[in-house]
Steps between C-alpha positions, in 0.01 A plus 500: 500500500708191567177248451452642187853446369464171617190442322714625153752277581276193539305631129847500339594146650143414363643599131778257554347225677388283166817498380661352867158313608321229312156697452236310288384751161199682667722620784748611334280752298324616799846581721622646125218728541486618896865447513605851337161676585567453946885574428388827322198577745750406801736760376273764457336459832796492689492869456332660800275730291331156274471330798165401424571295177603229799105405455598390085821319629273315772276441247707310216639331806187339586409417098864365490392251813160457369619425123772244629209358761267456168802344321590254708804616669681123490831632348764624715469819279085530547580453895763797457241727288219408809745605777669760324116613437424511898795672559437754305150556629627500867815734347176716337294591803792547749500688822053683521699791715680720357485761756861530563584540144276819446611626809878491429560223755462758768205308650293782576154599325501794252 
């Protein structure tokens, strides 16, 4: 739950980031556009039950690094938008077990 509230937090500091970093025209659309989409997908999968929507998050995280990779990435705000992008793919596919969260943290199988 706590990667993907981190993941929201780094889409909302993706909204703000052309008005604090100098970002060139094309990269400021594309972090205009994945910016509010991965804070909104972020917070919805940070609920247990739409876990899976983790998969969309990792997703625009990977067109956010690929888009400021195809850009050119030479502002400081197209280097934020490519690290913010790998961090929210790492955030994305998180722990593969999640064995002790089904089982109440007891530890023991069903």
């Amino acid at each position: 739950m706590l990667p993907q509230t981190l993941a929201a937090a780094l889409g909302v500091t993706l909204i703000g980031a052309p008005a604090f970093l100098a970002h060139g025209r094309p990269e400021a659309l594309v972090v205009h556009l994945l910016g509010p989409l991965i804070a909104s997908v972020g917070l919805i999968a940070s609920w247990p039950a739409l876990r899976g929507l983790r998969w969309l998050n990792a997703s625009l995280g990977l067109t956010l690094l690929l888009a400021e990779a195809c850009l050119g990435a030479k502002s400081p705000g197209g280097v934020y938008g490519a690290l913010a992008g790998m961090a929210i793919v790492l955030l994305s596919i998180g722990p593969l077990s999640t064995h002790q969260a089904h089982t109440g943290g007891s530890g023991r199988s069903p």
